[in-house]
C-alpha positions in Angstrom: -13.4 -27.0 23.2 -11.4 -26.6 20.1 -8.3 -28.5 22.4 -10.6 -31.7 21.7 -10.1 -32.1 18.4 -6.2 -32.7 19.3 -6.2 -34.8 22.2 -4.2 -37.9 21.4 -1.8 -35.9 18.4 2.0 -34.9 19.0 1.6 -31.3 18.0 3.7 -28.7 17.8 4.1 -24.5 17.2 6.9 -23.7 14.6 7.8 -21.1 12.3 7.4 -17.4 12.0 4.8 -17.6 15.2 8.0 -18.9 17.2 10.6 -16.9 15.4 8.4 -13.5 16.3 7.6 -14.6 19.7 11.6 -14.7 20.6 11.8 -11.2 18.9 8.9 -10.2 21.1 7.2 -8.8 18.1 3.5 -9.2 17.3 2.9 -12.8 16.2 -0.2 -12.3 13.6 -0.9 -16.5 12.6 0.3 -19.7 13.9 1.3 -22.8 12.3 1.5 -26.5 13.3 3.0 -29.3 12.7 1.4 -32.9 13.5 4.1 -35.6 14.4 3.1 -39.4 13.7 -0.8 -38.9 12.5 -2.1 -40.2 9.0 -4.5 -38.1 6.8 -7.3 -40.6 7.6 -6.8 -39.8 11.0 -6.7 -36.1 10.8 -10.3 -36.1 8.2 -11.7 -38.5 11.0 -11.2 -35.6 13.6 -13.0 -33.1 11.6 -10.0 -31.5 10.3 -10.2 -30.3 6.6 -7.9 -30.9 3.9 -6.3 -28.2 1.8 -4.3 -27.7 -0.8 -3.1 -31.1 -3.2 0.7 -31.3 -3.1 1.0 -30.8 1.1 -0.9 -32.8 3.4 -2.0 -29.5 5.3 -5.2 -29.1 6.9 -7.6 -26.8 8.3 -8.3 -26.9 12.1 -12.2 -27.6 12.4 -12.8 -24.0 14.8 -10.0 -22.3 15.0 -9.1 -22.5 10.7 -5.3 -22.8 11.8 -2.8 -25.2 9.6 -1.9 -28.0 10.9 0.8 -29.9 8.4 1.8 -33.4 9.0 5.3 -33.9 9.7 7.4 -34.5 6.2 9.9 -34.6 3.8 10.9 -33.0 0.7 13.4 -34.8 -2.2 14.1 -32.4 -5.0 13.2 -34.2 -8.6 13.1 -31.2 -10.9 14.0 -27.2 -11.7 11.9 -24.7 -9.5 9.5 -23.9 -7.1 7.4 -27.2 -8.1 10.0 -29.5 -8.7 9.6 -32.0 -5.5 8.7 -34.8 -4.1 6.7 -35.0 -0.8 6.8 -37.7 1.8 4.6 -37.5 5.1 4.4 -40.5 7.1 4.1 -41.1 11.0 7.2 -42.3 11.1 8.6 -38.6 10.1 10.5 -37.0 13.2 9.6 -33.3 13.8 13.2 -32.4 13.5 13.1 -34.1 10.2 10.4 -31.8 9.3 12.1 -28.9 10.7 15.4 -29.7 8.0 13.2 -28.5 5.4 12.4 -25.2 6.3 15.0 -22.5 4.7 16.6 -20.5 7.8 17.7 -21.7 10.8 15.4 -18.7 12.9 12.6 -20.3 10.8 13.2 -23.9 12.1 12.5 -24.0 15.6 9.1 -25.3 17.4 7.3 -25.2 20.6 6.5 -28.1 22.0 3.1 -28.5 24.2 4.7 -27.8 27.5 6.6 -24.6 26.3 10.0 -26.2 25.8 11.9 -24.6 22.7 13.2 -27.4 20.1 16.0 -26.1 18.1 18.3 -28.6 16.9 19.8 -26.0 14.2 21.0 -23.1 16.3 17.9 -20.8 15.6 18.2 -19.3 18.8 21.5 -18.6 18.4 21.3 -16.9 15.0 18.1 -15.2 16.4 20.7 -13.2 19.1 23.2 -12.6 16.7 21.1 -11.5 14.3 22.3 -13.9 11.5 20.2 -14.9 8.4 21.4 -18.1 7.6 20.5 -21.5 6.1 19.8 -24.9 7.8 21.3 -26.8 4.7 23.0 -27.0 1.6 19.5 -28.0 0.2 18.4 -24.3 0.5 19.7 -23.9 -3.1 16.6 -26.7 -4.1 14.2 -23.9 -3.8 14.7 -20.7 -6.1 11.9 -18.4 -4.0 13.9 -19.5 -1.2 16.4 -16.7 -2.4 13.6 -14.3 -3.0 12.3 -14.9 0.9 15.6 -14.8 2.2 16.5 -11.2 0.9 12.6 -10.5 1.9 13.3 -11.4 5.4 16.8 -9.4 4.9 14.3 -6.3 4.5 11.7 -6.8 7.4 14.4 -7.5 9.4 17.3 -5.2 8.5 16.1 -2.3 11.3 16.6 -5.3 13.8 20.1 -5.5 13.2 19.7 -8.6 10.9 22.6 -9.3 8.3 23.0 -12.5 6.1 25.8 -15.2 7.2 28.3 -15.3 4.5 27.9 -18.7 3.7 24.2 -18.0 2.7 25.5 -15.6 0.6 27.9 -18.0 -1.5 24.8 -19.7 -1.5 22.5 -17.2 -3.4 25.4 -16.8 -5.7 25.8 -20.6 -6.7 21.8 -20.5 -6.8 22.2 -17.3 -9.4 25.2 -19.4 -11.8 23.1 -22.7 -11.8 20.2 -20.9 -13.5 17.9 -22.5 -10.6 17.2 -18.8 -9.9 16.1 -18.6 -13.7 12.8 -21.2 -12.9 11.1 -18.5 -10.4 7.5 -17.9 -11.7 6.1 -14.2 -11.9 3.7 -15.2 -9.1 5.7 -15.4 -6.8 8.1 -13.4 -7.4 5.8 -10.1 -7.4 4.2 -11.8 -3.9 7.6 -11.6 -2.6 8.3 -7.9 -3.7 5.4 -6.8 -3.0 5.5 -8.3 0.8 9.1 -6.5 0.2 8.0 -3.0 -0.6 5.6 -3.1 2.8 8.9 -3.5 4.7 11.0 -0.5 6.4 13.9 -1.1 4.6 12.5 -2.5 1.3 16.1 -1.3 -0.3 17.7 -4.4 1.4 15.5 -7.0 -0.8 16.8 -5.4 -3.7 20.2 -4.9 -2.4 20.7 -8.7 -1.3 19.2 -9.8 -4.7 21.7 -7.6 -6.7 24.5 -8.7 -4.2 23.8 -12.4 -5.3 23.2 -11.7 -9.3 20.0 -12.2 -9.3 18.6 -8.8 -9.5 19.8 -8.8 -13.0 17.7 -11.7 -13.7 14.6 -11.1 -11.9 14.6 -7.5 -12.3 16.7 -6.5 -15.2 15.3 -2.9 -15.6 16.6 -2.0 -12.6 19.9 -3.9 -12.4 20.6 -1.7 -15.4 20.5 1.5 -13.4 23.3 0.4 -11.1 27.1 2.3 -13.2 24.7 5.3 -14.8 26.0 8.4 -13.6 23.8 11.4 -12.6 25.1 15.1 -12.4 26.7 15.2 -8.6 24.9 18.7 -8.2 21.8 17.5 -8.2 22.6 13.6 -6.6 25.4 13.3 -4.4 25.5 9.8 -4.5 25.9 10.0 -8.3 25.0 5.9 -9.2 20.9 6.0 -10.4 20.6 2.6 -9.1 21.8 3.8 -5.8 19.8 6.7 -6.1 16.7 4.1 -6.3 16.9 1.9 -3.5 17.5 5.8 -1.8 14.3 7.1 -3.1 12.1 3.5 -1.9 13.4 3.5 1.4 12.2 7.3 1.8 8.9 6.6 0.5 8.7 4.0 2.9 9.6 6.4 5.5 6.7 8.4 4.5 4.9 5.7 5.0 3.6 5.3 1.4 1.5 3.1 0.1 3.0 -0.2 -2.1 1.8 1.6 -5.2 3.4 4.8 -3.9 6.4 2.4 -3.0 6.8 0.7 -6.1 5.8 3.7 -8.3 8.9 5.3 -6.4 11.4 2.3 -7.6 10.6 2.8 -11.2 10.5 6.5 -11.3 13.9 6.2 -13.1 14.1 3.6 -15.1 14.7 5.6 -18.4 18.1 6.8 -17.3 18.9 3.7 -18.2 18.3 4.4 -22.0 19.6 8.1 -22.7 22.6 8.3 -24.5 25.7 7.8 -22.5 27.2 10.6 -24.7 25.6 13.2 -22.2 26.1 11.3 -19.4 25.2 12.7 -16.8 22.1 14.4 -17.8 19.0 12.6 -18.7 17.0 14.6 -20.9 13.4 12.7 -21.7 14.3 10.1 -19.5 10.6 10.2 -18.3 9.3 9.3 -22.0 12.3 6.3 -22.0 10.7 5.3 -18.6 7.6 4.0 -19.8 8.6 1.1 -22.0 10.7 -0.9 -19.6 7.6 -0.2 -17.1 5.8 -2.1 -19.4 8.1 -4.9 -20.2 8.2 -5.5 -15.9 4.4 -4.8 -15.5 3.8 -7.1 -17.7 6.8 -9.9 -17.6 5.8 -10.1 -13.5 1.9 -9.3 -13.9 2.1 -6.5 -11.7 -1.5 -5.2 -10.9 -3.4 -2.5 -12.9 -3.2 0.2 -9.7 0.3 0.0 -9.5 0.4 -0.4 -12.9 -1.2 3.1 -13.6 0.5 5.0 -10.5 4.1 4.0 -12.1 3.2 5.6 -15.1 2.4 8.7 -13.9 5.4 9.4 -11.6 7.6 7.6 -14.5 6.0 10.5 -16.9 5.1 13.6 -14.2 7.7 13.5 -12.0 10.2 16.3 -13.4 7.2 18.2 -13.7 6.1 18.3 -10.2 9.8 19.1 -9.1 9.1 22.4 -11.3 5.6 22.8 -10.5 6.5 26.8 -9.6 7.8 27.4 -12.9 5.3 25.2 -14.9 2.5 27.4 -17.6 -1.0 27.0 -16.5 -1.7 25.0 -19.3 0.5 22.7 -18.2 0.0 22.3 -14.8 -3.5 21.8 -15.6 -2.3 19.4 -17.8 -0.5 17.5 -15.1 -3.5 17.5 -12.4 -5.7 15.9 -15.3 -3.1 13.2 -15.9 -3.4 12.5 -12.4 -6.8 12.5 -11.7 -6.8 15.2 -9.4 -10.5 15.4 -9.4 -11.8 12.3 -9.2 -9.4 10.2 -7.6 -7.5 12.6 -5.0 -5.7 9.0 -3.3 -4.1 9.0 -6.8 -3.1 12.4 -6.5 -1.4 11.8 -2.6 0.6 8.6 -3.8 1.7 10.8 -6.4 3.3 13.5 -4.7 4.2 10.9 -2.0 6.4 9.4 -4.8 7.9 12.6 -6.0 8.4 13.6 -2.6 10.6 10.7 -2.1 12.5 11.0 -5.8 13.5 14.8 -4.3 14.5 13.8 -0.7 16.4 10.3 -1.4 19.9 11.0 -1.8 22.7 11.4 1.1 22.1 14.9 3.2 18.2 15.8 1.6 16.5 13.2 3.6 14.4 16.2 5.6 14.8 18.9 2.9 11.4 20.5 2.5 9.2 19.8 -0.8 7.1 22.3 -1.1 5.9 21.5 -4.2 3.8 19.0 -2.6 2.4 22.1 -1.2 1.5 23.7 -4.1 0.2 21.1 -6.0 -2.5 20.4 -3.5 -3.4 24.0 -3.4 -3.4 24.1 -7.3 -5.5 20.7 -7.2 -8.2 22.3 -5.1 -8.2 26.3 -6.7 -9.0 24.0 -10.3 -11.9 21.4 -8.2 -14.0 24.5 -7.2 -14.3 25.7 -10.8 -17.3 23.1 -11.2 -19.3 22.1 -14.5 -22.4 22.5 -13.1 -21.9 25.8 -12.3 -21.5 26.7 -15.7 -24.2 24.7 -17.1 -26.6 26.9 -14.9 -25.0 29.9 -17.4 -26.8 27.8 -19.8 -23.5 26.0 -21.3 -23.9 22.4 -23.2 -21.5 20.4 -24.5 -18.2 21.3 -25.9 -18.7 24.8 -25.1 -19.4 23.7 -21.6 -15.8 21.6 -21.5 -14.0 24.7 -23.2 -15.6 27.3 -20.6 -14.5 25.2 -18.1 -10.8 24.3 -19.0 -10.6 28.4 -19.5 -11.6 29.1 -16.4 -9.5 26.8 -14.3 -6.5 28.1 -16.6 -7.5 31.2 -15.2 -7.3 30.5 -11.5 -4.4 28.3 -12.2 -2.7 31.4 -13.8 -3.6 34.1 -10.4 -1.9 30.8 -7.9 1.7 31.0 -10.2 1.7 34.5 -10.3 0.9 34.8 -6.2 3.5 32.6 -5.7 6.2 34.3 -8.4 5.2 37.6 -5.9 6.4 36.1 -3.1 9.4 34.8 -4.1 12.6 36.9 -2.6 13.6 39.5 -5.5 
């Protein structure tokens, strides 16, 4: 029935919908594009406009886009800096010369046929990123995209022509790159950080200098030594994209996944005089968190989980060795309690700061271990409990922080017993 609504309209499939159907990967929404229709004629069908600077519009049943067929000329710096034209007399591969890679900028035609006229196809089996036209430099979150579609597609095989690359780079030293709006570049990153790679974003954006200008408080990590004992690979900023890759291998949350990027970011501000230790970089942390949280607009829950590992993290990795007082200290800042999904994308994170470097990838963490175990001898020492003694109050609070020192106290020294003498 829905099929109605189209009869008489040159339409076609493109995008991601063909891209992933070539891959043979799950295609998850479908775009369209309308060839030689007007906006009166696509409201006069039932179709429902969206959207003010793009003449998309929503199908009446199905709620798919379906764009008319157009142009773009670039009059201005950034994202919002162009001029739309959509008229029937737009071809579809017109409307396919806008789109910003090649694998992005094929369609489907009603019968099936594949229309490609930019080698797509070909890129697809080589696995090339690259761009349809020098006008990919028009379009700063074009670069942010690109290095996003570097990550999701890295386990594929998938590397970046290296004429995109002089690209990014010309993008980076014309400042166009310096126009990208917070909005989207945290949609990108985030979208990033979901990947299975999410390193390669990072890596494609410092490749191209842009990582020092979208993400500055990381870029700064890249040249700080760490001690080679401890961190093989040495470089913190290596250590990093390390460290998000393996919490994506855990199969972290974004939280735990971003929260696992920053860990670090106070080695950046010890003194290089005792390069290459880092003493209270977890207290130098915090500030630059702040300055990206808030420069980007990152949300409140990542926000808060970043924090944590930023402050907690050495902690954890001495958990054995920690006072009671202090590891009741840490489960508190952590919400052990109240909020145990806080408490798993914790450890997640610090599971992956341990295991990300070269040769540690499957070393065991039982830390993890113990802080779970430590987390749930502390939960059954209740309040209520206690106020059935007849506690109130402050009395009530100090009985119960006594108590849990206690039991926390009996698990370290169990565990000191076990260890081999």
């Amino acid at each position: 029935m829905g099929e109605a609504y189209l009869n008489g309209l040159a339409v076609y499939r493109v995008g991601g919908s063909v891209r992933d159907e070539l891959l043979e990967l799950p295609v998850r929404e479908r775009d369209w594009v309308v060839v030689g229709a007007t906006p009166e004629e696509m409201l006069a069908r039932g179709f429902r406009a969206v959207g003010k600077d793009f003449p998309v519009f929503l199908h009446p049943e199905s709620g798919e886009e379906y764009a008319l067929a157009r142009t773009e000329r670039k009059t201005g710096r950034g994202y919002h800096g162009f001029v739309v034209h959509a008229s029937p007399e737009v071809t579809l591969e017109a409307d396919l010369a806008r789109r910003d890679l090649t694998i992005n900028a094929m369609a489907r035609a009603p019968d099936g046929t594949l229309i490609d006229p930019y080698g797509g196809l070909r890129d697809l089996k080589a696995r090339v990123l690259r761009h349809v036209s020098p006008a990919f430099v028009e379009d700063p979150v074009r670069l942010l995209r690109l290095a996003r579609f570097a990550a999701r597609f890295a386990p594929l095989g998938f590397t970046v022509a290296e004429e995109t690359r002089r690209l990014l780079r010309q993008m980076v030293a014309s400042g166009e790159v310096d126009a990208l709006v917070p909005e989207r570049v945290w949609a990108e990153t985030e979208k990033a950080l979901a990947c299975e790679r999410p390193s390669v974003f990072f890596r494609v954006l410092r490749e191209s200098g842009a990582l020092g200008r979208v993400f500055p408080e990381l870029d700064a990590l890249f040249g700080v030594p760490q001690r080679m004992i401890h961190h093989p690979e040495v470089d913190c900023g290596v250590h990093t994209l390390w460290v998000v890759d393996r919490a994506a291998a855990l199969e972290g949350t974004v939280e735990a996944r971003f929260a696992a990027l920053v860990h670090d970011l106070g080695k950046a501000h010890t003194d290089p005089a005792a390069w290459p230790r880092h003493h209270g970089h977890e207290s130098l942390g915090l500030a630059p968190l702040a300055e990206l949280a808030g420069r980007l607009r990152i949300p409140r829950a990542h926000r808060r989980l970043a924090e944590r590992v930023i402050r907690y993290h050495g902690q954890a990795h001495r958990v054995f060795e920690l006072r009671p007082a202090t590891l009741l200290e840490l489960l508190s800042a952590v919400d052990a309690w109240r909020r145990p999904a806080l408490l798993e994308d914790f450890l997640l994170a610090c599971q992956a700061d341990f295991q990300g470097r070269p040769g540690w990838w499957d070393r065991a963490y039982p830390q993890g271990d113990h802080l779970h175990r430590a987390a749930e001898v502390a939960a059954a020492v209740q309040g209520r409990k206690l106020a059935a003694e007849g506690l109130r109050g402050a009395a009530l609070g100090e009985a119960l922080r006594r108590r849990r020192l206690a039991v926390l106290a009996r698990l370290q020294k169990q565990h000191q017993q076990h260890q081999p003498q």
